[in-house]
N, C-alpha and C positions, 0 to 999 in steps of 0.2 A: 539299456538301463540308464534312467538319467539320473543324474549327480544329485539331484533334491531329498531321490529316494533311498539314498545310497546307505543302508545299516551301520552309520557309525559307530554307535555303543556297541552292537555285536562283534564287529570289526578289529575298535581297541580292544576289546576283552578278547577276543582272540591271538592278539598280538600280546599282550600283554601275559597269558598264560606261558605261551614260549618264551618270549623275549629275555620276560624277567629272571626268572631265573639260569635261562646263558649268561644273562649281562652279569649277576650277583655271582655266577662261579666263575667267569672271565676275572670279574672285581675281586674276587678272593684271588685269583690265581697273580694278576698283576700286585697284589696289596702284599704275596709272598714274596715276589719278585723285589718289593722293595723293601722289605724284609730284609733280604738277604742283601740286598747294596749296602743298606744300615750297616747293617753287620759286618761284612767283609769290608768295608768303610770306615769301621771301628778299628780295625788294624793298624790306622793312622797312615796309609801308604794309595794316593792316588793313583796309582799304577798298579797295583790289584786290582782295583774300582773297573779303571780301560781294559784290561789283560780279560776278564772276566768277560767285561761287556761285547771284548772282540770275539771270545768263542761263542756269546750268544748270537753271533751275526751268523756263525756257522752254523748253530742251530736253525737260524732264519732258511738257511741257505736249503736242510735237509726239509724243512716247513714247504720250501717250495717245491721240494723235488715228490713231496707224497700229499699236496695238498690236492692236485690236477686227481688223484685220484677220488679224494675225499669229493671235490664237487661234481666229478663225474657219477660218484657213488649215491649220492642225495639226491642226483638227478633220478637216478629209479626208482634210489629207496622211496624216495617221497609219492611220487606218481604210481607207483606198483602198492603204496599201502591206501594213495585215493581207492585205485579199482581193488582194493581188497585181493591179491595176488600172494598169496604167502608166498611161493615156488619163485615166484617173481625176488621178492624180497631176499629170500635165502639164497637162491643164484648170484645173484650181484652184490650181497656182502660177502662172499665168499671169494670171488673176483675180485672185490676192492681190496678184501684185508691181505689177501697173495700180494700181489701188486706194491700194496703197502709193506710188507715185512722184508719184499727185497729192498727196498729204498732204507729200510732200518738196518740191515743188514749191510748195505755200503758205507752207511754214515759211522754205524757205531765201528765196523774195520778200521776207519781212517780216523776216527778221533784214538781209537787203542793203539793200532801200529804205527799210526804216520803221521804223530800232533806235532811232531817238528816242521814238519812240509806245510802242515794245516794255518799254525801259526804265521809261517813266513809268506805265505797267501794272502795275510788281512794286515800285515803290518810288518815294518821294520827296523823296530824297535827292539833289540835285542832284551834287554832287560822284560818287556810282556808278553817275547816269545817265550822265555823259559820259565814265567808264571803260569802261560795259558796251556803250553804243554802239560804242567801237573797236573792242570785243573781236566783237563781234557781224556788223561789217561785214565780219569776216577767216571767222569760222567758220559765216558761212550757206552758204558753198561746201561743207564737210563736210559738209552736212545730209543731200543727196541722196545721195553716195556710203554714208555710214552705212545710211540706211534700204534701199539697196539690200543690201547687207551682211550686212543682219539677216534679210532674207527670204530670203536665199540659204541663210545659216545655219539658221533655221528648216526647212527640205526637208530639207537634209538630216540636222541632229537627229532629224526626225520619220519617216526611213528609215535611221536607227542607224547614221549616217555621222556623227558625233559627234569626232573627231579633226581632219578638217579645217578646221573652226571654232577650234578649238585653235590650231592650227597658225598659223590666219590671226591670233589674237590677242598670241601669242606677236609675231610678226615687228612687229606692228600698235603694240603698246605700248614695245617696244623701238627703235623709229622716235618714238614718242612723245616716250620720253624721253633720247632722244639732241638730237634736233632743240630740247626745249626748253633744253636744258644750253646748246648753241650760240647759240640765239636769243635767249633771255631778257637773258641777263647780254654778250651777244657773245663768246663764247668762241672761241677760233684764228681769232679775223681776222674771225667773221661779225660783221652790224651788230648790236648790242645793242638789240634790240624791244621789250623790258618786255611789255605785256600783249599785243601785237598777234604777240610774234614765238611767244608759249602758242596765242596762235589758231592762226596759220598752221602750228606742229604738228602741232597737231588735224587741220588738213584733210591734212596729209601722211601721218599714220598714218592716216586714214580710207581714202584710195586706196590704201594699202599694204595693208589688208585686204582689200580687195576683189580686189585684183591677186592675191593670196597663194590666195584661195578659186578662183578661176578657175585659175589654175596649176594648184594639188592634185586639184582634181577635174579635170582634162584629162588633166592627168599618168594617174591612178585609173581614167580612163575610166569617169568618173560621167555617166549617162545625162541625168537630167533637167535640168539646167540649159542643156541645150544645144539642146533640140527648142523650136528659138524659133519653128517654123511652128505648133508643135503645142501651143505656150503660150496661142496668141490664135484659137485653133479652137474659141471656145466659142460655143454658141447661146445664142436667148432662156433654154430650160429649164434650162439646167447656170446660168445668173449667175442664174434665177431661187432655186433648190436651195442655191446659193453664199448670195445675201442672206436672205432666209428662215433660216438657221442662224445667220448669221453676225452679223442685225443686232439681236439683242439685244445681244450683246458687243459690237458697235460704239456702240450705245447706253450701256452701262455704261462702256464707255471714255472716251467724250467725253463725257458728264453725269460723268465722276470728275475726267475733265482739268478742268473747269471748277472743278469744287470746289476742287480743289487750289489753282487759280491763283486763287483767291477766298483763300485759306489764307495761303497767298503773298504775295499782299497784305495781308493782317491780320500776316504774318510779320514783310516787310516795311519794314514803318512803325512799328516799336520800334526801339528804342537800333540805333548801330552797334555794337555789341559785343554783342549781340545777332546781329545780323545773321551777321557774321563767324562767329561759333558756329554758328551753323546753316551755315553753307557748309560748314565741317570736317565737322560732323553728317552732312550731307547724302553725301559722301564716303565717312568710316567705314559708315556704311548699307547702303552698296555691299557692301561684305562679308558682310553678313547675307543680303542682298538675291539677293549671289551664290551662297550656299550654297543658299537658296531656290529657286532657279532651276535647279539642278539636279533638286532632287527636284520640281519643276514640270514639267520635260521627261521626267525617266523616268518621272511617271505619266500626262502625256498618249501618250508612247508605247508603253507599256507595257497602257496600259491603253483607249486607242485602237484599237494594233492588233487586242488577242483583241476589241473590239466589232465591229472592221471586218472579223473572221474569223470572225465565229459565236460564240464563245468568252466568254460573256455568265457564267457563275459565275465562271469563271476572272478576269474584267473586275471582278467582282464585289466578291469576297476581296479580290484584288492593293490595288481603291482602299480598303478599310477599315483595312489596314494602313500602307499607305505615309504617311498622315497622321500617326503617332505617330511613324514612324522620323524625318518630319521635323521634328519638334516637337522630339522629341529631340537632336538634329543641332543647331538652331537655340539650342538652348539653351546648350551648349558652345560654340559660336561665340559668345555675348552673355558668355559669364561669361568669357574668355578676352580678350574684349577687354575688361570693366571692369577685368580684372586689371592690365592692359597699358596703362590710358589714359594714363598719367601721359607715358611716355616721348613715347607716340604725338602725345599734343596740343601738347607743347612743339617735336617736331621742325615739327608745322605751324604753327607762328609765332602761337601762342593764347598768351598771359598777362593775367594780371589777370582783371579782371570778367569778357573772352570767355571764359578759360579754366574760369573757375566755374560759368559758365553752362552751358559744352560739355559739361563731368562732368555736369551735372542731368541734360541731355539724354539722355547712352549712359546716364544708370541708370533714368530714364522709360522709358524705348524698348526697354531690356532686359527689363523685366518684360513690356512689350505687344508683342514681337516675337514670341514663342513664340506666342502666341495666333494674330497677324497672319499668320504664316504657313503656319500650319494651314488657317484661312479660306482664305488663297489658293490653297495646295493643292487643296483641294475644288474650290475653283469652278475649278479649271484641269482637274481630271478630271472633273467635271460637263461642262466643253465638249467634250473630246477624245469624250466617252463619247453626244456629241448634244445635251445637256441647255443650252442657251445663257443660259434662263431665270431661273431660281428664283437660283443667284446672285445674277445681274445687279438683280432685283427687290431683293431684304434688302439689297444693296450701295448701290444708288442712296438706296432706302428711310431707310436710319441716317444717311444721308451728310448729307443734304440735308432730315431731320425733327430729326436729334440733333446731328451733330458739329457741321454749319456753324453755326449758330446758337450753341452754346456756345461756339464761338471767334470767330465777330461779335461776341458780346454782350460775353466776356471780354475782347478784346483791344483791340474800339472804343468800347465802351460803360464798360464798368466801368473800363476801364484794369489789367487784373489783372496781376499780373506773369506775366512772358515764360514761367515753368515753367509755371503755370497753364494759361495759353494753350494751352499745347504737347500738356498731359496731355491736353485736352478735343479733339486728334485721334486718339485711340485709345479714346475711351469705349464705343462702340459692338462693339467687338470680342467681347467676353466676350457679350454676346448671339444677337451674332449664330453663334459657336462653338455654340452647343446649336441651335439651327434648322439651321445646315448639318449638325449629325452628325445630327439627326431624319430630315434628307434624306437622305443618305449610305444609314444602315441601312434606309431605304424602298425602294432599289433602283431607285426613279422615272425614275435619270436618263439610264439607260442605255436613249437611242434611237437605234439603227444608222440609216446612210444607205447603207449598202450591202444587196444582196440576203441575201450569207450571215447578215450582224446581222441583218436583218428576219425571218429564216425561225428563228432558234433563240428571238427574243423571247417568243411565247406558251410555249413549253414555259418558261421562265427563270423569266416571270412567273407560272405555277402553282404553279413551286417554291415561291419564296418566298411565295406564300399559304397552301401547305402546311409552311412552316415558322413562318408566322404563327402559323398556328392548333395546333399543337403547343408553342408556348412558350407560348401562353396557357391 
């Protein structure tokens, strides 16, 4: 297929019908998030602000430990709803969501029973240990219901049911921030919680999403969430099929989670104003993060399903380009918020030194953001497409030979200042971009699990050696 004829207008409206609305309930989900910093930032106490932000990291940390499963899981879903495979589909959500409810199941134990431990893991600051502990005792019960939430969402993102996720986020965040208006400060008669009564919103918009996804897809008469006989009907072969694809990305997930919260603790144990700015960071983030994650769903299913259909040029084309749209994208989101920081940082209760540090921050992170989510792209269409690999390798690879090290050494050795620090977690980006597009245009990574992918791969892979050998 040459690039002249390439269906653009079809292509973005494709992208576009996914994308948009992941990125709009990401955009809600982050616009809660800052919500709640507002708010618990009206407290007038910077050290709630970090305290809070530090057990978000621990949520990062349980992100990583059930996300390996989530893209293991879209890796089927997606290509099992190309070949039109319902049994397909039901088997391996029912596999992911197992998988996932243990990972909820450890996190939310250690945020209930052991937020002493938890805390003293990300920081050692005695005073936002014993903030993050309350906070933590209220929001391990959200744990489970979120992760259920997310895999629910995931099915059906990845059979371009994309709306009701929406829908559930919409209702979800709007419960958020009602309940903490009410809680926080006691507003109309409730009792005034401070940081405990931001938790217990948490877990109320948590069930409110859940409840909201169940409703809509009943309401819709969405098939697979429901075949709960046909969820846990899987043999040895199908969990063997399942981990085998799955457990490099569960590998790169938890060897990242670890890094991270290695990072985290280097993060940390600098200044509290310090601290505080990276909670806001962390936050704002969200929003890049959400744009991101759109053009991460339309080309896992986008470019999932033509694998799991035969449709291996088609798979082809789609991922070479959807990596620039979202480069692009991402870039306009980063300039629009450095534009906009000023207002943004002051409504979150940052001045002074936090506030100088928070600017370093969004303007580091804007130049390494375009890069960073390119990389991510890729390796999200490398998994949808079979490939669980070669990511996972170059990601663990920088993480854990270049980044961690330059922020051990900068942050606990040298003492370097806190921007320093920061830069030396996105070093590795820019290289790793030229290895992942080597792979991209190699064509390597597209290995179907289904019959119809399997049967068009020989003819795909002659193409491209016959187009090899005409460019050269």
């Amino acid at each position: 297929m040459k690039n002249t004829s390439f269906p653009w207008k079809d292509f973005i409206r494709r992208i576009a019908v996914i994308a948009i609305p992941v990125a709009l309930q990401n955009l809600l989900t982050t616009t809660g998030s800052m919500v709640d910093t507002m708010m618990i930032g009206s407290l007038g106490d910077e050290n709630i602000v970090g305290a809070v932000g530090l057990c978000a990291q621990f949520t990062s940390l349980m992100f990583s430990g059930y996300w390996g499963f989530v893209g293991g899981g879209m890796l089927f879903f997606a290509q099992y709803w190309g070949a039109k495979d319902d049994d397909g589909i039901d088997r391996s959500y029912g596999i992911t969501l197992s998988f996932m409810m243990l990972v909820a199941a450890v996190f939310a134990s250690l945020a209930l029973f052991l937020p002493e431990w938890v805390m003293k893991v990300y920081t050692d600051k005695t005073v936002l240990q014993q903030i993050g502990v309350r906070y933590l005792r209220i929001v391990g019960f959200a744990y489970p219901l979120q992760i259920f939430s997310m895999a629910m969402s995931c099915l059906l993102r990845s059979t371009e049911r994309v709306r009701i996720p929406f829908y559930a986020a919409i209702a979800s965040v709007l419960t958020n921030i009602c309940l903490n208006w009410l809680l926080i400060h006691g507003n109309l008669g409730f009792p005034a919680m401070g940081v405990e009564g931001a938790a217990l919103a948490t877990v109320c918009a948590a069930l409110v999403n859940v409840l909201v996804i169940l409703l809509l897809s009943g309401c819709q008469k969405y098939p697979y969430l429901f075949h709960f006989r046909k969820h846990f009907k899987w043999n040895r072969e199908a969990l063997k099929l399942y981990l085998s694809r799955c457990f490099p990305i569960i590998c790169n997930e938890v060897f990242l989670g670890v890094a991270n919260m290695i990072i985290n603790m280097v993060l940390g144990r600098q200044s509290e104003q310090a601290i505080a700015a990276t909670a806001v960071f962390r936050t704002l983030e969200g929003l890049v993060i959400g744009f991101f994650a759109g053009f991460s769903n339309a080309s896992s299913v986008l470019v999932g399903k033509c694998v799991g259909a035969g449709e291996l040029e088609t798979a082809y084309q789609r991922a070479k380009r959807i990596v620039y749209l979202c480069g692009g994208c991402i870039f306009l989101v980063c300039v629009i918020l450095v534009c906009f920081h000023s207002p943004i940082l002051t409504a979150m209760s940052l001045s002074g030194e936090s506030f100088r540090i928070c600017v370093g921050l969004l303007l580091i992170y804007c130049i390494a953001a375009v890069i960073r989510m390119c990389n991510w792209t890729q390796n999200d269409t490398y998994r949808s497409a079979g490939d669980a690999t070669t990511g996972t390798v170059l990601e663990i690879t920088f993480m854990y030979l270049m980044v961690l090290p330059c922020v051990c050494l900068s942050g606990l050795v040298f003492k370097a200042p806190f921007l320093v620090i920061f830069t030396c977690c996105y070093i590795d980006e820019p290289i790793r971009f030229v290895l992942m597009q080597r792979h991209m245009y190699s064509g390597k990574w597209i290995r179907p699990v289904t019959d119809e992918g399997l049967a068009a791969l020989p003819a795909f892979r002659e193409s491209l050696k016959q187009r090899k050998k005409k460019a050269a």
